[in-house]
PAZAPA-4460 file (N, C-alpha, C; in steps of 0.05 Angstrom, whole numbers, plus 32768, in hexadecimal, padded with zeros to 4 digits):
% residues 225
    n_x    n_y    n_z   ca_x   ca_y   ca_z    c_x    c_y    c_z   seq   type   mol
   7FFD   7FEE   719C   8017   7FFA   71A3   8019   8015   7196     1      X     A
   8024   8029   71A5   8021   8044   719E   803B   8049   7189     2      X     A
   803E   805A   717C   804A   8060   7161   8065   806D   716E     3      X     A
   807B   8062   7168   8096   8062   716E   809E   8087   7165     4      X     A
   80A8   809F   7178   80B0   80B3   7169   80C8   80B2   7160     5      X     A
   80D3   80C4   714A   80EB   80C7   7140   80EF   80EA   713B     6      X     A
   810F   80F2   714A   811B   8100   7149   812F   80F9   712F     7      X     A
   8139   8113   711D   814D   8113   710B   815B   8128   7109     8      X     A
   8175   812B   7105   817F   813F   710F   8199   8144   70F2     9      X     A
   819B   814E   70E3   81A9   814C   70C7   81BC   815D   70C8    10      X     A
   81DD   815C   70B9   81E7   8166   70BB   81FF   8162   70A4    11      X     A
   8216   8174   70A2   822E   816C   70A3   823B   8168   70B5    12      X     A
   825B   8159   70AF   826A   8151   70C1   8270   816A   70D3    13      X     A
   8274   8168   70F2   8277   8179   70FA   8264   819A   710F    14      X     A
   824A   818D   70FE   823B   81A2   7108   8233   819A   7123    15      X     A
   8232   8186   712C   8231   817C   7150   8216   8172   7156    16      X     A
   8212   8165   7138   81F9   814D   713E   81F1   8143   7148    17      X     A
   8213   8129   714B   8217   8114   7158   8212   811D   7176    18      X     A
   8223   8132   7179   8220   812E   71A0   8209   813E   71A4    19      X     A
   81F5   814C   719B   81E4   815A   719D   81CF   8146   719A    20      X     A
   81CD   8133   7189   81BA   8117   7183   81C3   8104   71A4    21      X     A
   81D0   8102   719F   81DB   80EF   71B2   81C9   80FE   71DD    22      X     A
   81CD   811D   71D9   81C2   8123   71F4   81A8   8122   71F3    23      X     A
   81A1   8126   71DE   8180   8133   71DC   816C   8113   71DB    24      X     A
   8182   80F8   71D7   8174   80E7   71D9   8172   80E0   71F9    25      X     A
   8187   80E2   7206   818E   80DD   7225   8177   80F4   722A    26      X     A
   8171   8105   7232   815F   811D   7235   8146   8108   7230    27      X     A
   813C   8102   721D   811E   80F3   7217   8125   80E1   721B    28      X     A
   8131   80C9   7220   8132   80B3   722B   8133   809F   7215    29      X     A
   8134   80AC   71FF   8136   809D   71DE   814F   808E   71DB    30      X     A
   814E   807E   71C3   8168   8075   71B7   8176   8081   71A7    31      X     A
   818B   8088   71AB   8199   8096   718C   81AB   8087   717F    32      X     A
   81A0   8091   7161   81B9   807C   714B   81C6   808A   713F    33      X     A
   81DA   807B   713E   81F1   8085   7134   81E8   8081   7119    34      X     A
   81E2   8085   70FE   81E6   8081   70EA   8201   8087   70CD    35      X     A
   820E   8094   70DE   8225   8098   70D9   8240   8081   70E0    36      X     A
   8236   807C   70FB   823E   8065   70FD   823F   8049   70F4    37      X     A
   822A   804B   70EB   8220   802E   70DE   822C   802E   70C3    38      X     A
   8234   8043   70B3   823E   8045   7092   8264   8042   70A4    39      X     A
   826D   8045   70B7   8287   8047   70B5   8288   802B   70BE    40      X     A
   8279   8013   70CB   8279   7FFB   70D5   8275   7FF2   70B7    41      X     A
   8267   7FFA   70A1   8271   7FEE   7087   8283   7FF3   7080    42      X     A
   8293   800B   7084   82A7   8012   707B   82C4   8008   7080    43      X     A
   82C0   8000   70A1   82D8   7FEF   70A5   82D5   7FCB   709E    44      X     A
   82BC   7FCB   709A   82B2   7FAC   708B   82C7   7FAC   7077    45      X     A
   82BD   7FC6   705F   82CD   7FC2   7042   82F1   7FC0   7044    46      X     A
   82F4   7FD3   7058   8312   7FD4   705F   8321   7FC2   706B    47      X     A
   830F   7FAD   7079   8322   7F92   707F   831D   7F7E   706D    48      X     A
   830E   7F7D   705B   8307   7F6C   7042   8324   7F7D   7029    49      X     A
   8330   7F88   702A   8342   7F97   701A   8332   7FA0   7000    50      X     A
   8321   7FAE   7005   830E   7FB3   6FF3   8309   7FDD   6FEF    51      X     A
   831C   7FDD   6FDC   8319   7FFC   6FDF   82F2   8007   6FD5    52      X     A
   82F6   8025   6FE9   82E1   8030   6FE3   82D3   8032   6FD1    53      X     A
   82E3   8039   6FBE   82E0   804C   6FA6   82D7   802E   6F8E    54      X     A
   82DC   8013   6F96   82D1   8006   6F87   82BD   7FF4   6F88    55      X     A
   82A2   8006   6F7A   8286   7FFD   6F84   8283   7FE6   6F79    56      X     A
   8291   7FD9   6F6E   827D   7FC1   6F5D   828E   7FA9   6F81    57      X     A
   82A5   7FB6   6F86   82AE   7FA1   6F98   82A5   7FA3   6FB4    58      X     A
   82A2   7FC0   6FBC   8287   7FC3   6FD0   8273   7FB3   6FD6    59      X     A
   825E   7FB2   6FBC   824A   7FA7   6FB4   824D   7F84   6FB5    60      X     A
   8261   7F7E   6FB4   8266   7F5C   6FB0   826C   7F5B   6FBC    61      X     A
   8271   7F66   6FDD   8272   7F56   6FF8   8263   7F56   7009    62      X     A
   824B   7F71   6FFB   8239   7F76   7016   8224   7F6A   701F    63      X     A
   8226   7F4E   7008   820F   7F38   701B   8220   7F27   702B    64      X     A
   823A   7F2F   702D   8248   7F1E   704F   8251   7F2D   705F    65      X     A
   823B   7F4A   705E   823B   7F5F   7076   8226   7F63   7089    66      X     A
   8224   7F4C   70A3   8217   7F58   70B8   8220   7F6F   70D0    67      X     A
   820F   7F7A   70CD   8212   7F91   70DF   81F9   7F96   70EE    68      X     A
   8204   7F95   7107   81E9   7FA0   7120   81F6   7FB7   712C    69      X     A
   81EA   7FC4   7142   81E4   7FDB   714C   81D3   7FD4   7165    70      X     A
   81EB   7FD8   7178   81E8   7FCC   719C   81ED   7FDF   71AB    71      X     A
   81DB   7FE9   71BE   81DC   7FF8   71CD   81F1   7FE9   71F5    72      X     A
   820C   7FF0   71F6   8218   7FE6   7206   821F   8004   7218    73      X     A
   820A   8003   7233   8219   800D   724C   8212   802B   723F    74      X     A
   81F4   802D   7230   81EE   803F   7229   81FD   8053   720E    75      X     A
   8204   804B   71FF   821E   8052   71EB   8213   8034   71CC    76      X     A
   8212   804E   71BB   8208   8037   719E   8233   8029   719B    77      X     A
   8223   800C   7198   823E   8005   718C   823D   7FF8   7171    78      X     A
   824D   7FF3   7163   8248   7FE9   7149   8255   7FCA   7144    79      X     A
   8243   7FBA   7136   824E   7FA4   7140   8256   7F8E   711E    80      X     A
   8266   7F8E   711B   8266   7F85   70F4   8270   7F66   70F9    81      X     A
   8256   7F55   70F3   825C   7F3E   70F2   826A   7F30   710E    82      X     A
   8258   7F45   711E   825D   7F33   713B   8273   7F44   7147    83      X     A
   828B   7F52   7139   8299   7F5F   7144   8292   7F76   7151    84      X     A
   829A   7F83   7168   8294   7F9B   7177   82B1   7FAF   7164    85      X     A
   82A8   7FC2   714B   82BA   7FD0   7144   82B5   7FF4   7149    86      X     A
   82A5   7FF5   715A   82A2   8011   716A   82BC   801D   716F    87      X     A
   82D0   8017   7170   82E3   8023   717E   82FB   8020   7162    88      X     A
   82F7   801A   714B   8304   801A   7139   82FA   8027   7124    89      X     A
   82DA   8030   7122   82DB   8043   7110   82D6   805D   7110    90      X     A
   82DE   8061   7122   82DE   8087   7122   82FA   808E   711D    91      X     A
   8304   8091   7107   831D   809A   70FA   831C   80A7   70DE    92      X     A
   8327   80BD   70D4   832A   80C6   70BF   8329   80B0   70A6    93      X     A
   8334   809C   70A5   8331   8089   7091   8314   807D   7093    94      X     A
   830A   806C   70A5   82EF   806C   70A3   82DD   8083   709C    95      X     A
   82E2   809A   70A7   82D1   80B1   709B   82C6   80AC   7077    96      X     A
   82E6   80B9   7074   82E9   80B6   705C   82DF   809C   7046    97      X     A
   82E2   8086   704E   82DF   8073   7044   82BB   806E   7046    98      X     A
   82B0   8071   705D   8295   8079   7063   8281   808B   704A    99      X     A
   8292   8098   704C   8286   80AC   703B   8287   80AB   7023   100      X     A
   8297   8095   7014   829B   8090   6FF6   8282   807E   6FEE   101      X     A
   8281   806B   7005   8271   8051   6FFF   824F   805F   700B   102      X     A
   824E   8072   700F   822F   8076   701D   822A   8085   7005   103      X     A
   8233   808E   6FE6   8229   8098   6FD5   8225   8079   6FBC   104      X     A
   8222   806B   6FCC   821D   8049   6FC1   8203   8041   6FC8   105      X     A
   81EF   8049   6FB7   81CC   803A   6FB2   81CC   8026   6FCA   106      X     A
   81DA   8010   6FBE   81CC   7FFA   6FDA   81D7   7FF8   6FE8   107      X     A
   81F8   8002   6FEF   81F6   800A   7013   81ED   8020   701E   108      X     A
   81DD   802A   700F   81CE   803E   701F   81B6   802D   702E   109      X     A
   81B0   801D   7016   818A   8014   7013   818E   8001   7029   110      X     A
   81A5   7FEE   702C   81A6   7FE5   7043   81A4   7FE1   705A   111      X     A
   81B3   7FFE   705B   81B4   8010   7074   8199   8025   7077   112      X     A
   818D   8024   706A   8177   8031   706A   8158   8025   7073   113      X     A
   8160   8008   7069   814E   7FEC   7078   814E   7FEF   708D   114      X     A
   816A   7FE8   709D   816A   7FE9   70BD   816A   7FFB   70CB   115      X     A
   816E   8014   70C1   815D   8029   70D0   8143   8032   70D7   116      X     A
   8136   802E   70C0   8120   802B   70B6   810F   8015   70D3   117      X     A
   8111   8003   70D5   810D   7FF5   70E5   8112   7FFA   7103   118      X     A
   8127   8004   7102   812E   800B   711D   8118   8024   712B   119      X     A
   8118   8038   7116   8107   8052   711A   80EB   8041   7124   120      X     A
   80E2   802F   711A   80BF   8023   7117   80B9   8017   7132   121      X     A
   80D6   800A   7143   80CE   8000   715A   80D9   8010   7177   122      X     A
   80E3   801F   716C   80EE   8032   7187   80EF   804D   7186   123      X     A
   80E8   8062   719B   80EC   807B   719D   8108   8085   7197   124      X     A
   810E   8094   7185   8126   8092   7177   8130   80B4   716E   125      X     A
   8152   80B2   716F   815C   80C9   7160   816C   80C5   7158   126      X     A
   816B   80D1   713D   817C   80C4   711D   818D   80E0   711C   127      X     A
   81A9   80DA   711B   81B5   80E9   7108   81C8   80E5   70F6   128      X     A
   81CF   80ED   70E3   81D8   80E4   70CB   81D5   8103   70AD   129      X     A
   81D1   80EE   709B   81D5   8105   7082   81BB   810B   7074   130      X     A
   81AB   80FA   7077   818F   80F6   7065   8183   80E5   7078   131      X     A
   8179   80EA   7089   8168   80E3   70A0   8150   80F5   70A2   132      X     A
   8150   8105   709F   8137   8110   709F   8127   8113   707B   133      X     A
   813A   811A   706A   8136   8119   7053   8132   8100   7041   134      X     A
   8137   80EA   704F   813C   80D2   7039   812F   80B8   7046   135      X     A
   813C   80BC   7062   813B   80A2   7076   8122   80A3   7083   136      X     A
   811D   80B5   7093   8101   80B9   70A2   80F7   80CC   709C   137      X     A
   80ED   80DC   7084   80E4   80ED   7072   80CC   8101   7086   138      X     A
   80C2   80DF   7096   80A0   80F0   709C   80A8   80ED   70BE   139      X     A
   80C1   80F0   70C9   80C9   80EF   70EA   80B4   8100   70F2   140      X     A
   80B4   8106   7105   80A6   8117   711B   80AF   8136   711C   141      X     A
   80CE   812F   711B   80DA   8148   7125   80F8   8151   7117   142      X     A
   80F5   8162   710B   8112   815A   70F4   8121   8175   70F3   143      X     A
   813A   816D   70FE   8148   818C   70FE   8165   8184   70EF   144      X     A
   8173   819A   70E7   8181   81A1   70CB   819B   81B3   70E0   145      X     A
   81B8   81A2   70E8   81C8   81A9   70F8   81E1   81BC   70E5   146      X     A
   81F2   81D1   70E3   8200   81D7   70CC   8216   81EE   70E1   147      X     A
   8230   81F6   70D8   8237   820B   70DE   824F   820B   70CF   148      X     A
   8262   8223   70D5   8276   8228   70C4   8287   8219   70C0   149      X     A
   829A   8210   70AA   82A8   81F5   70A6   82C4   81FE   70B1   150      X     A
   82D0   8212   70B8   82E5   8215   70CA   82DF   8208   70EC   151      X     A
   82CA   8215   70F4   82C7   8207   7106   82B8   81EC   7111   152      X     A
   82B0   81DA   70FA   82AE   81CA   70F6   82C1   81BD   70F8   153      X     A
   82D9   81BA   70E4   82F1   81B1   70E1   82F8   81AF   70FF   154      X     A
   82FB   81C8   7108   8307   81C9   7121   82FA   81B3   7132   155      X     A
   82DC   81B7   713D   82D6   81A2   714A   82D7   8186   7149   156      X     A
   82E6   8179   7138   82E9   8171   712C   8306   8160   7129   157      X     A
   8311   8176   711C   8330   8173   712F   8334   8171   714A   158      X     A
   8326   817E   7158   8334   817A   717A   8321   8159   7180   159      X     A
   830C   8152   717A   8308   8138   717B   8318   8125   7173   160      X     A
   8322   8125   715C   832C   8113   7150   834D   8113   7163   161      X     A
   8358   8129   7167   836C   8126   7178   836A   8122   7198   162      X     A
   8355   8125   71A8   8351   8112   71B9   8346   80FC   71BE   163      X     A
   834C   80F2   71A3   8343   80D3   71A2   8365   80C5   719D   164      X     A
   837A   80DB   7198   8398   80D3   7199   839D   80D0   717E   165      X     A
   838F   80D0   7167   8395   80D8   7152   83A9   80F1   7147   166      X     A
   83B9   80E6   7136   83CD   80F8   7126   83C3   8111   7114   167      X     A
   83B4   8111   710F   83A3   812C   70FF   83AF   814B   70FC   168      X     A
   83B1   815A   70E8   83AD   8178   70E8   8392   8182   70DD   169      X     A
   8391   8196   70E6   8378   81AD   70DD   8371   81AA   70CA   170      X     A
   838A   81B4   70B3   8386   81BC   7099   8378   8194   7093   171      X     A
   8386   8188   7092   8381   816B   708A   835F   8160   708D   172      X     A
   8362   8169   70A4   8340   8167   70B2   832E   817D   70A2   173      X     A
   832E   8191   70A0   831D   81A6   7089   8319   819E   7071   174      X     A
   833A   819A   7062   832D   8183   7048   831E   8171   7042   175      X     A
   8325   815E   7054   8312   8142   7059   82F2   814A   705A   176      X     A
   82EF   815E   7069   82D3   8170   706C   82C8   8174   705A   177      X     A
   82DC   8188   7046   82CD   8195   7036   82CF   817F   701F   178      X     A
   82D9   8171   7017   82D2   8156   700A   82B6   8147   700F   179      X     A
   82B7   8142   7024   82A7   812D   702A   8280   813D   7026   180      X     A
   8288   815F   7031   8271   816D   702A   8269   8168   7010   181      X     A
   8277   816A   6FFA   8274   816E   6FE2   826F   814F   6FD9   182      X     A
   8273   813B   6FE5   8265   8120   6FDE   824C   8119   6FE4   183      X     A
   824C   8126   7007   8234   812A   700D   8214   812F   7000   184      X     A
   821D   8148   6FF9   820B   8158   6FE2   8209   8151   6FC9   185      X     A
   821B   8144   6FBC   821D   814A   6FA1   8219   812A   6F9C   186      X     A
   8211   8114   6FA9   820C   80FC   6FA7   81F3   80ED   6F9A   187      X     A
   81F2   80E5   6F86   81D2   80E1   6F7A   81B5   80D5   6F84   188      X     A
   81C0   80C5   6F97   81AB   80BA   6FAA   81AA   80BD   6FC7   189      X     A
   8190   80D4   6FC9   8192   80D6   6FF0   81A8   80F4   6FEF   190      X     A
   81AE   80FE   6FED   81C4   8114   6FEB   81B5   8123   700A   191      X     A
   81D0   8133   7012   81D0   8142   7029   81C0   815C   701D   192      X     A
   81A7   8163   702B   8198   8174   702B   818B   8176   7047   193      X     A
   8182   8196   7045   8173   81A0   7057   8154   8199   705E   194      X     A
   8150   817E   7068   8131   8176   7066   811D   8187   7063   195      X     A
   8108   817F   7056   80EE   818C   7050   80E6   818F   7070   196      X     A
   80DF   81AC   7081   80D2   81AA   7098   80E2   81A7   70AD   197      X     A
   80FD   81A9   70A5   810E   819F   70BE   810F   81C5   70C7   198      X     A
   8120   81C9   70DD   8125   81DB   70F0   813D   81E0   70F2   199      X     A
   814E   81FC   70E3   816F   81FB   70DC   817E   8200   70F6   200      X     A
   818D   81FC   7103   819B   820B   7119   81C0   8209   710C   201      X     A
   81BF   8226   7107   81E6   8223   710D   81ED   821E   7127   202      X     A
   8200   820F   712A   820B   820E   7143   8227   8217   7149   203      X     A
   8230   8228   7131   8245   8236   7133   8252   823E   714D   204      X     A
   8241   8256   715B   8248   825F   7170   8235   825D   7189   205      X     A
   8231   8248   718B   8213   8231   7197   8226   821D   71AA   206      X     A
   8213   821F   71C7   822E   8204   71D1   8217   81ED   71D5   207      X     A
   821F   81D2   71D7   821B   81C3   71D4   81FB   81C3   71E5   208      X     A
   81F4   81CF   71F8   81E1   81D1   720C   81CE   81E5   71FB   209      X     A
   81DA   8203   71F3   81C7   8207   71E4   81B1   8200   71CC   210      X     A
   81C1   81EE   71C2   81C1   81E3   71A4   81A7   81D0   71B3   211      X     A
   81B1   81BC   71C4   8197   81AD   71D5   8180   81B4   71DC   212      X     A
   8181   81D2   71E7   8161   81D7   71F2   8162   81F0   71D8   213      X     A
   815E   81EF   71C7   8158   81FD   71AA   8148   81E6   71A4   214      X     A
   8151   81CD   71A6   8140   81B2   7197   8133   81AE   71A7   215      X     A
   8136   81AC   71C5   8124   81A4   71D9   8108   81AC   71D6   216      X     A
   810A   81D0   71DA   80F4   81E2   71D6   80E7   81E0   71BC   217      X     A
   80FC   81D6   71AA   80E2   81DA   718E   80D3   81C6   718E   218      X     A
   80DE   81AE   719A   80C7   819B   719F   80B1   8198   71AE   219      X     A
   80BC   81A7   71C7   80AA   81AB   71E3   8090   81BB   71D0   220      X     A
   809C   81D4   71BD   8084   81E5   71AF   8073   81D2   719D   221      X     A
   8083   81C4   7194   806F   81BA   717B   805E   81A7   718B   222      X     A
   805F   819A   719F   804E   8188   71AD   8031   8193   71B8   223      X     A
   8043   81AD   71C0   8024   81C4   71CB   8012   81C9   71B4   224      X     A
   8021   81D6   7196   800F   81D3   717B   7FF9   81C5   717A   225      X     A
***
């Protein structure tokens, strides 16, 4: 059986990973994971267990009665916690947030780092997330490094979150940002960095199409190499 490739695509919140991961897998015919997703399906685990973020030892003492899979329905990753389909309940500022407390936690990372791990080994794949190329699939194929200005970050950001009918402001949404950057980075295990070998693109003033055949082509090149 021939050797499964992996795309990785790294970022902060905002820099247009997700939907840029998400086309470029449709484009190659690959799977894309959400891995971002999968830390907020823990995250609303901990939050219906009444189990705040911020307390790891109580994290930690529920997460061997946390199953979580990752189902591809009607072409769209859904997230599934203990059998439940909670795709549609955790894309919210509180999951963000709460996401992001508990993914600077050793073994829900390592967890989540198992089943990715696995996932990459049997299928043609594109990872995006925070340490995917740096941590998770170190030796991928193809590893690019997504980033742009955190105003307009925020922004993209904000207008998502409010056409999903969410209550949100700007300012509210930028903080959360610039928080969660600084956990990002500043986290002791796995921290958000710029992979060894990856390929930087701002996507500041980049539209979603460009940002695609920038990755398309650098792969199309490196194949010719």
């Amino acid at each position: 059986m021939s050797k499964s490739i992996n795309i990785t695509l790294d970022g902060p919140g905002g820099s247009g990973k997700t939907t840029i991961a998400k086309a470029i897998a449709k484009d190659l015919n690959y799977i894309y994971v959400d891995t971002g997703g999968m830390y907020r399906g823990v995250a609303w685990f901990i939050d219906s267990r009444d189990i705040d973020a911020t307390d790891e030892q109580g994290v930690l003492g529920v997460l061997p009665e946390l199953s979580l899979d990752i189902k591809v329905v009607d072409g769209e990753q859904h997230v599934f916690v203990n059998g439940q389909d909670v795709s549609g309940q955790i894309r919210t500022p509180k999951m963000s947030q709460c996401a992001s407390i508990i993914s600077t936690y050793k073994d829900v990372r390592l967890k989540l780092v198992s089943m990715q791990r696995e996932i990459a080994r049997s299928v043609n794949s594109v990872f995006d997330g925070r340490d995917m190329g740096s941590y998770v699939l170190p030796f991928a194929e193809y590893k690019f490094y997504l980033t742009a200005d955190i105003d307009e970050r925020a922004k993209r950001r904000y207008l998502e979150l409010k056409d999903k009918g969410q209550d949100v402001s700007l300012g509210d949404v930028k903080q959360d940002m610039i928080e969660r950057d600084e956990r990002d980075s500043s986290r002791a295990f796995a921290p958000l960095v710029i992979p060894t070998g990856a390929f930087v693109i701002d996507t500041t003033n980049l539209t979603i199409e460009e940002v695609k055949n920038i990755i398309l082509n650098k792969i199309g090149k490196l194949n010719k190499d």
